[in-house]
DSSP file (Angstrom, degrees, kcal/mol; ACC not computed):
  #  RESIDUE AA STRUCTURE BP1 BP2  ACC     N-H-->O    O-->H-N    N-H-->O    O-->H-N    TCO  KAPPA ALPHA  PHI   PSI    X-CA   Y-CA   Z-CA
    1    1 A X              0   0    0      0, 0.0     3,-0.0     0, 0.0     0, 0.0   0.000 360.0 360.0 360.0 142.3    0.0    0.0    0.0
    2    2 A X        -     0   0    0      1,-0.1     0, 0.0     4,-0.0     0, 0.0   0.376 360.0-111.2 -54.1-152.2    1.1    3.6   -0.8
    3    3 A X  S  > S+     0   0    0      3,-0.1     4,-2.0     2,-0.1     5,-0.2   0.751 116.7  48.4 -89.8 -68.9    2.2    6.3    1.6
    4    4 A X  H >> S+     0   0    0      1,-0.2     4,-2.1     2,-0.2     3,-2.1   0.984 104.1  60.8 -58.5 -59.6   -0.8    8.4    1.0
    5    5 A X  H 3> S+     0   0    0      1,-0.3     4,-3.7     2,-0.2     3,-0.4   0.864 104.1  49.9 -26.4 -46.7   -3.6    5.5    1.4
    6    6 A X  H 3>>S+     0   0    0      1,-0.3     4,-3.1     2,-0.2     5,-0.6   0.938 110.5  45.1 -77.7 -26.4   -2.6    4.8    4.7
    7    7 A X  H <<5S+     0   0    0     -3,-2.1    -1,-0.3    -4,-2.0    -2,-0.2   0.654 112.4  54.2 -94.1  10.9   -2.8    8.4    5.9
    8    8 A X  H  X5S+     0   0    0     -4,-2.1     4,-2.0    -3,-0.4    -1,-0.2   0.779 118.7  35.4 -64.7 -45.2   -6.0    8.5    4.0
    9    9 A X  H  X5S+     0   0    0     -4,-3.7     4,-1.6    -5,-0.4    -2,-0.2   0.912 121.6  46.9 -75.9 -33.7   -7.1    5.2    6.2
   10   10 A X  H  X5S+     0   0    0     -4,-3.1     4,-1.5     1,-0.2     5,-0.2   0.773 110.9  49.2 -76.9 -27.3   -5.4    6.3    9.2
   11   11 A X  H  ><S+     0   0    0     -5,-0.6     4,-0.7     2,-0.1    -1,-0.2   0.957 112.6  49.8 -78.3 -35.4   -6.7    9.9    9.1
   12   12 A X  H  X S+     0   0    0     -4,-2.0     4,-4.3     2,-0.2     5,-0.3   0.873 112.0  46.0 -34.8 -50.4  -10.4    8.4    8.6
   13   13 A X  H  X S+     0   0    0     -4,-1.6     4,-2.4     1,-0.2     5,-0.3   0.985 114.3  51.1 -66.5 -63.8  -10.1    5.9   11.7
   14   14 A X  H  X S+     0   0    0     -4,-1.5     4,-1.8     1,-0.3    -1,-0.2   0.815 116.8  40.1 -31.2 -35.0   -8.5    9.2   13.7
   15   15 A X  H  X S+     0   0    0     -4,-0.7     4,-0.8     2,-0.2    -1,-0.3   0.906 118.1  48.0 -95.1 -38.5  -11.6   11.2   12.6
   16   16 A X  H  X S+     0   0    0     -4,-4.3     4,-1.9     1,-0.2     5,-0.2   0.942 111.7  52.6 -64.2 -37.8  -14.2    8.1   13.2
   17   17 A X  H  X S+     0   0    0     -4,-2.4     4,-1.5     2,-0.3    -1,-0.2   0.820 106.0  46.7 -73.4 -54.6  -12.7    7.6   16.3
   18   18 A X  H >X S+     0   0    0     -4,-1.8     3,-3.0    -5,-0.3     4,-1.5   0.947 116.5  53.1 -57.3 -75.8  -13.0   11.3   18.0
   19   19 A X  H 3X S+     0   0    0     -4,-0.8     4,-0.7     1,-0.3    -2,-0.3   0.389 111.1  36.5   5.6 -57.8  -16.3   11.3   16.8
   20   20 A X  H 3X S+     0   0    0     -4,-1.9     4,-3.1    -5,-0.2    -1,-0.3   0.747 114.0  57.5 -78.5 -39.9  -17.6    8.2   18.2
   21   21 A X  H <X S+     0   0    0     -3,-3.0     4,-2.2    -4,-1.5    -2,-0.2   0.903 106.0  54.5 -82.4 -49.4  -15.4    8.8   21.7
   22   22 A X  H  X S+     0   0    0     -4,-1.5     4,-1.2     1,-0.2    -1,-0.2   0.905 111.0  47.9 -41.2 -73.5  -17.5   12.4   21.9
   23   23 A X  H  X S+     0   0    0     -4,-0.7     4,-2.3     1,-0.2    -2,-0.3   0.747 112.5  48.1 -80.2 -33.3  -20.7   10.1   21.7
   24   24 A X  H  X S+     0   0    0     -4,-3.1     4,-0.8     1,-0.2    -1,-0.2   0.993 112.1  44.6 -52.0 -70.3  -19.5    7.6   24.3
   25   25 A X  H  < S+     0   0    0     -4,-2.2     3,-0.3     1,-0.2    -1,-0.2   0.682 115.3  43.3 -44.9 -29.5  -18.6    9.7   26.8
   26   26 A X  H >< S+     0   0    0     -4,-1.2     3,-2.6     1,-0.2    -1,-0.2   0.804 105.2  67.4 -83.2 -42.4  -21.5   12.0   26.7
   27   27 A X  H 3< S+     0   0    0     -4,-2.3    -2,-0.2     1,-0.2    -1,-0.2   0.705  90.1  70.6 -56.7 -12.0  -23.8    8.8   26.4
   28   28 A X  T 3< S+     0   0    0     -4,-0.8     2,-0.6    -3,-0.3    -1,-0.2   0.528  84.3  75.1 -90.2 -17.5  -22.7    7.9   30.0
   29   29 A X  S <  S-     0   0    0     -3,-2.6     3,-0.1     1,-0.2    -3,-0.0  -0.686  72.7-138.9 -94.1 152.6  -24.6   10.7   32.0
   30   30 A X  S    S+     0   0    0     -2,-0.6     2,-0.3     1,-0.3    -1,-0.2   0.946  88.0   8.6 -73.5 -47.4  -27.9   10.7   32.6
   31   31 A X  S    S-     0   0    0     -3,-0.1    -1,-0.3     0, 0.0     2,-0.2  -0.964  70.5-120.6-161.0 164.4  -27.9   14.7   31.9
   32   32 A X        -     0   0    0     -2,-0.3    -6,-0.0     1,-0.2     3,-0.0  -0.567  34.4-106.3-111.8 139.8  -25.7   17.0   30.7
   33   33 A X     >  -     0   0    0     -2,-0.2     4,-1.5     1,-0.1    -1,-0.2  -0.249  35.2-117.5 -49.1 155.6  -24.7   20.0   33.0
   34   34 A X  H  > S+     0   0    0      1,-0.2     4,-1.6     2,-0.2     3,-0.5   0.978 114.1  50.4 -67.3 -48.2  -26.5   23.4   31.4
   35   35 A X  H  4 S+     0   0    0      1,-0.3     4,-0.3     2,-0.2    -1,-0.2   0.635 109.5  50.6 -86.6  -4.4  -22.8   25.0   30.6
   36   36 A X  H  > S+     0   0    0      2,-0.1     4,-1.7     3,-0.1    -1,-0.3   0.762 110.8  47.6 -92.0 -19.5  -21.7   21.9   28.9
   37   37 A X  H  X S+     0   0    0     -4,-1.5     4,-2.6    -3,-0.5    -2,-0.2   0.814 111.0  52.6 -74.8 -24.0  -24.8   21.9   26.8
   38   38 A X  H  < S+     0   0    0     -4,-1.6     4,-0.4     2,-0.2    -1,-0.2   0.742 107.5  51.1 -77.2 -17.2  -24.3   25.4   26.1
   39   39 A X  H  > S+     0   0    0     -4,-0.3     4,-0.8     2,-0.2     3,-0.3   0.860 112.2  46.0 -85.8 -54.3  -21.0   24.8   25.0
   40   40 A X  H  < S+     0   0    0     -4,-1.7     3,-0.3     1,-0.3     4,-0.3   0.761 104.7  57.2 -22.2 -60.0  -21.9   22.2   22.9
   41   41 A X  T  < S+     0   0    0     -4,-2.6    -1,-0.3     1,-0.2    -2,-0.2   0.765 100.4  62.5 -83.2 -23.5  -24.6   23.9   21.4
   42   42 A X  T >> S+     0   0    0     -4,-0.4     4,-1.1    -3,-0.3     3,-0.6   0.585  78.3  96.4 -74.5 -10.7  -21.9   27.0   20.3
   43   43 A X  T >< S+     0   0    0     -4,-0.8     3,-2.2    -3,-0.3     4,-0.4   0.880  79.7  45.2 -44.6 -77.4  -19.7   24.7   17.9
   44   44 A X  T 3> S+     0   0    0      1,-0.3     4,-0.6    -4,-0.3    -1,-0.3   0.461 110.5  52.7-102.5   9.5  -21.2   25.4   14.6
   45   45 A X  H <> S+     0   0    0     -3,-0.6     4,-1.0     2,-0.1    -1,-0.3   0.498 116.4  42.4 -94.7  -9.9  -21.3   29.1   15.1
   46   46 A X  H << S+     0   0    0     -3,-2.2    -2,-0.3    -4,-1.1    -3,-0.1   0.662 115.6  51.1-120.2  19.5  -17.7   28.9   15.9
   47   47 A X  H  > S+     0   0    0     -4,-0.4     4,-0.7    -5,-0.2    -3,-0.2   0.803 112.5  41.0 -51.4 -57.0  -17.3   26.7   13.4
   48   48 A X  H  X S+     0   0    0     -4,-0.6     4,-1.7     1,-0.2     3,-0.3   0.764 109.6  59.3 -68.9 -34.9  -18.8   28.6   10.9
   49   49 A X  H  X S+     0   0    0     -4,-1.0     4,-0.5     2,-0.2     5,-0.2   0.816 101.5  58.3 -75.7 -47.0  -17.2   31.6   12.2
   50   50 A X  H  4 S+     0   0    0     -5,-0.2     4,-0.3     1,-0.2    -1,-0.2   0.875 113.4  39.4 -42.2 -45.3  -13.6   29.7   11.5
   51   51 A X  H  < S+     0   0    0     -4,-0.7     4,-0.3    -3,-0.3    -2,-0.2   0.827 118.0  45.9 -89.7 -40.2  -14.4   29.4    7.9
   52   52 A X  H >X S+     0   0    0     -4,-1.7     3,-3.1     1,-0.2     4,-2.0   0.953 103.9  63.6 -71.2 -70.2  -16.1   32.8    7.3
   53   53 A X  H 3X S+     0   0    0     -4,-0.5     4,-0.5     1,-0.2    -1,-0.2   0.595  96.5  46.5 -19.4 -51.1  -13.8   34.8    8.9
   54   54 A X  H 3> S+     0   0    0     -4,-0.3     4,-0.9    -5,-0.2    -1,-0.2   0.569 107.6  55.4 -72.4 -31.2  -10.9   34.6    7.3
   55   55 A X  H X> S+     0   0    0     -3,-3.1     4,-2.7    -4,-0.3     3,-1.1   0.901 107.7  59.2 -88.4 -49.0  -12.5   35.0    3.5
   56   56 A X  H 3< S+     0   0    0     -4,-2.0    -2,-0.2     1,-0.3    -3,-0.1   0.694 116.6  31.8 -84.6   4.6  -14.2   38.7    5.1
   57   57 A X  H 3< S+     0   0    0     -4,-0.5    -1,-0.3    -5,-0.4    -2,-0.1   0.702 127.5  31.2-156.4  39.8  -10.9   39.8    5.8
   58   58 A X  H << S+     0   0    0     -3,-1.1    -2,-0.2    -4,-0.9    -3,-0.2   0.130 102.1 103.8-121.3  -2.8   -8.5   38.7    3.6
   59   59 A X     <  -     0   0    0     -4,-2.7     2,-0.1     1,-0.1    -4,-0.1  -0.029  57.6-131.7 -68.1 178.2  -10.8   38.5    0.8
   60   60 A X     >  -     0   0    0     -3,-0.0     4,-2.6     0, 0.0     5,-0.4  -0.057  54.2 -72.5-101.2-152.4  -11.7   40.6   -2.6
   61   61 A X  T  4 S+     0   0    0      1,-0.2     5,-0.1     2,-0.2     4,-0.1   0.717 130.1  58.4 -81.8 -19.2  -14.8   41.8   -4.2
   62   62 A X  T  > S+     0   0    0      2,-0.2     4,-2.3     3,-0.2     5,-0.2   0.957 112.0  39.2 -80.7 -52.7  -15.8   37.7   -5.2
   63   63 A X  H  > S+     0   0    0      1,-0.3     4,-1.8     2,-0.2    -2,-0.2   0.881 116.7  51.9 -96.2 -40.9  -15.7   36.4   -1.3
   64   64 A X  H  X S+     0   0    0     -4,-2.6     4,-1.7     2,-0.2     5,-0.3   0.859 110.8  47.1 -77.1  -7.6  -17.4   39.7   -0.1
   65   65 A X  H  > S+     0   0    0     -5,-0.4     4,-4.8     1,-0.2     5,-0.3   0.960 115.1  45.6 -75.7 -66.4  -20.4   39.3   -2.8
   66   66 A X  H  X S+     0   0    0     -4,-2.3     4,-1.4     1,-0.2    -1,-0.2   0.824 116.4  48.2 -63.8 -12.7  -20.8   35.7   -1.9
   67   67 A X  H  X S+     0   0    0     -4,-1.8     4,-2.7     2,-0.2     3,-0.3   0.997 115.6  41.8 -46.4 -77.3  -20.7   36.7    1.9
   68   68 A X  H  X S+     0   0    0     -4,-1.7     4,-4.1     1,-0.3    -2,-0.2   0.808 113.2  54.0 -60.8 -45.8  -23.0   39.4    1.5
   69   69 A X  H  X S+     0   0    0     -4,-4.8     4,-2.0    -5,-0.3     5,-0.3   0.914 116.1  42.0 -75.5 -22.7  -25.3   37.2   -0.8
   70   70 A X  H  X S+     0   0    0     -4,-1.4     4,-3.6    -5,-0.3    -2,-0.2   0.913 100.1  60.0 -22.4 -73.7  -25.4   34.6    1.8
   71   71 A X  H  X S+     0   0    0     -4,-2.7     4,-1.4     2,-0.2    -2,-0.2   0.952 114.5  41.6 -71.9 -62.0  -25.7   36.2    4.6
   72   72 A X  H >X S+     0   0    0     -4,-4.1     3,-1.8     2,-0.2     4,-1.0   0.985 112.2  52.8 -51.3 -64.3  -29.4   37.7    2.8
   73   73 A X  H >X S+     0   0    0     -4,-2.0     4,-2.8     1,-0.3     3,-1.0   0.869 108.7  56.9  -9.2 -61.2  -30.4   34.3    1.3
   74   74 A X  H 3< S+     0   0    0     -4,-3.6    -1,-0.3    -5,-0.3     5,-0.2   0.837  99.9  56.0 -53.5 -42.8  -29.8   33.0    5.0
   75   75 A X  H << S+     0   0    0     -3,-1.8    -1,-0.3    -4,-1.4    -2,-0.2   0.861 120.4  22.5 -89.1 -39.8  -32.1   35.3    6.3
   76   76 A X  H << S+     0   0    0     -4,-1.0    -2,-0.2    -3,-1.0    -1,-0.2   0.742 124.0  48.1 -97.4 -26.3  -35.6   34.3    4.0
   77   77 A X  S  < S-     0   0    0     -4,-2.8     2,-0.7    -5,-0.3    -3,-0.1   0.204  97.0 -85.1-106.5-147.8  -34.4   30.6    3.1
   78   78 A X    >>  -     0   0    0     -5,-0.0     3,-1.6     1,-0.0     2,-1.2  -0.979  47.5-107.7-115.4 117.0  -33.0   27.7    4.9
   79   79 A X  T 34 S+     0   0    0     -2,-0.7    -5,-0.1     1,-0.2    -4,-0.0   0.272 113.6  62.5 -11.2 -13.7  -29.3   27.6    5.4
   80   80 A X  T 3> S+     0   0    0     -2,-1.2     4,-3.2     3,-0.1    -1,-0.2   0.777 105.7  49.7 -88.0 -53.4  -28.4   25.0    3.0
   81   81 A X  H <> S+     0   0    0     -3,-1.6     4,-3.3     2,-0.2     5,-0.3   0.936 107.5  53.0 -45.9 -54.1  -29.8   27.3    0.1
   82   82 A X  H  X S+     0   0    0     -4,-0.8     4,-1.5     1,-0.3    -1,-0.2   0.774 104.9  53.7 -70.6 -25.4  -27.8   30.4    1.4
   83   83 A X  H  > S+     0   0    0      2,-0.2     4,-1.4     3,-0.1     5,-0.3   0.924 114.6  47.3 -79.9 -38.8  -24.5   28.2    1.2
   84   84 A X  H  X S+     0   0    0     -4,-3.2     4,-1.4     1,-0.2     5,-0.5   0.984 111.4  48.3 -50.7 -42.1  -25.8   27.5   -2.9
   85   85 A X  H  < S+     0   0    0     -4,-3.3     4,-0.4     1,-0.3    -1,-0.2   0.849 114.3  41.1 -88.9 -16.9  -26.3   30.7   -3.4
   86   86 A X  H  X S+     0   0    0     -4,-1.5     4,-2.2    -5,-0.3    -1,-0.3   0.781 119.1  48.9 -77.2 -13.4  -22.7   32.2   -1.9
   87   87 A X  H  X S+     0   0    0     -4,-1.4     4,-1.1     2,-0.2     5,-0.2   0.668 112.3  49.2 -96.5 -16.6  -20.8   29.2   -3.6
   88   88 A X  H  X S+     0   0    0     -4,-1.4     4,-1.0    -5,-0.3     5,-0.2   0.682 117.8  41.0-102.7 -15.9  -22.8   30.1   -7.0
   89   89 A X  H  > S+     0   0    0     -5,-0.5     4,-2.3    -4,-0.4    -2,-0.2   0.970 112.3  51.8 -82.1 -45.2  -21.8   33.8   -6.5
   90   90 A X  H  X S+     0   0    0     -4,-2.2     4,-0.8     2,-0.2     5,-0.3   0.958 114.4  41.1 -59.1 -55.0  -18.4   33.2   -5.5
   91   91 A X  H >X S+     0   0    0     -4,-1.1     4,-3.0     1,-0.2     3,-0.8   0.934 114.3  55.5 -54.8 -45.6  -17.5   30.7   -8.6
   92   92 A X  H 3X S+     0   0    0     -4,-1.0     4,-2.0    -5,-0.2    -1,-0.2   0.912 116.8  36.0 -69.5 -33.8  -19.6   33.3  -11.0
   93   93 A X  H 3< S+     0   0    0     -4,-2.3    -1,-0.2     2,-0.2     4,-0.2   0.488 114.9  51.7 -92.5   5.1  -17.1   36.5   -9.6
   94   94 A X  H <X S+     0   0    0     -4,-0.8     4,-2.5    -3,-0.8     3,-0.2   0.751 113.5  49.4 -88.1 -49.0  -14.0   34.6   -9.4
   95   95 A X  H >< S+     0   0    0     -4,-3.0     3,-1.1    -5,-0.3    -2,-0.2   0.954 118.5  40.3 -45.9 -67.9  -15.0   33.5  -13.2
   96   96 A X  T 3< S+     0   0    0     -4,-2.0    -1,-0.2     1,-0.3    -3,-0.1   0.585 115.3  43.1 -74.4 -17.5  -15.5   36.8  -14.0
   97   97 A X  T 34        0   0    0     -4,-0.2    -1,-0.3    -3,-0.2    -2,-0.2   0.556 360.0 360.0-104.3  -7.6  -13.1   38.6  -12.6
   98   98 A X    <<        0   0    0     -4,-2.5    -1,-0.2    -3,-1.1    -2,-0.2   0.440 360.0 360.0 -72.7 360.0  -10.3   36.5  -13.2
């Protein structure tokens, strides 16, 4: 087997493995303190915030357009939609402007 395969398999097992170990441990209380649920419950905004960041303020005029068009989408639609319509903005102003 190559090089890369295995740190393809070993990085899978690694990822399956936090993942799973999260659900074990947690599965073992009967209820969760309030500040660990709360904590819990702020991962994907500071997820999202990880990923966003960085494009509004090292980006150009293509990352803030799909930001911007997002960030409205998000607001009438469901969140999945508002990620099409910044990935369809961003590819269409990178295109265009490249």
């Amino acid at each position: 087997m190559s090089v890369n395969l295995w740190i393809i398999l070993l990085g899978g097992l690694a990822t399956y493995l936090t993942r799973i170990g999260g659900h074990i441990v947690l599965s073992r209380f009967d209820s969760i303190h309030p500040r660990v649920q709360a904590g819990l419950e702020a991962v994907p905004a500071a997820v999202l915030t990880t990923l966003v960041a960085p494009a509004a303020m090292n980006g150009g005029p293509a990352e803030w357009s799909a930001l911007l068009v997002a960030a409205l989408v998000c607001l009438r639609a469901p969140m999945f939609i508002g990620f099409v319509a910044g990935a369809a903005v961003l590819i269409a102003m990178r295109h265009w402007l490249a």
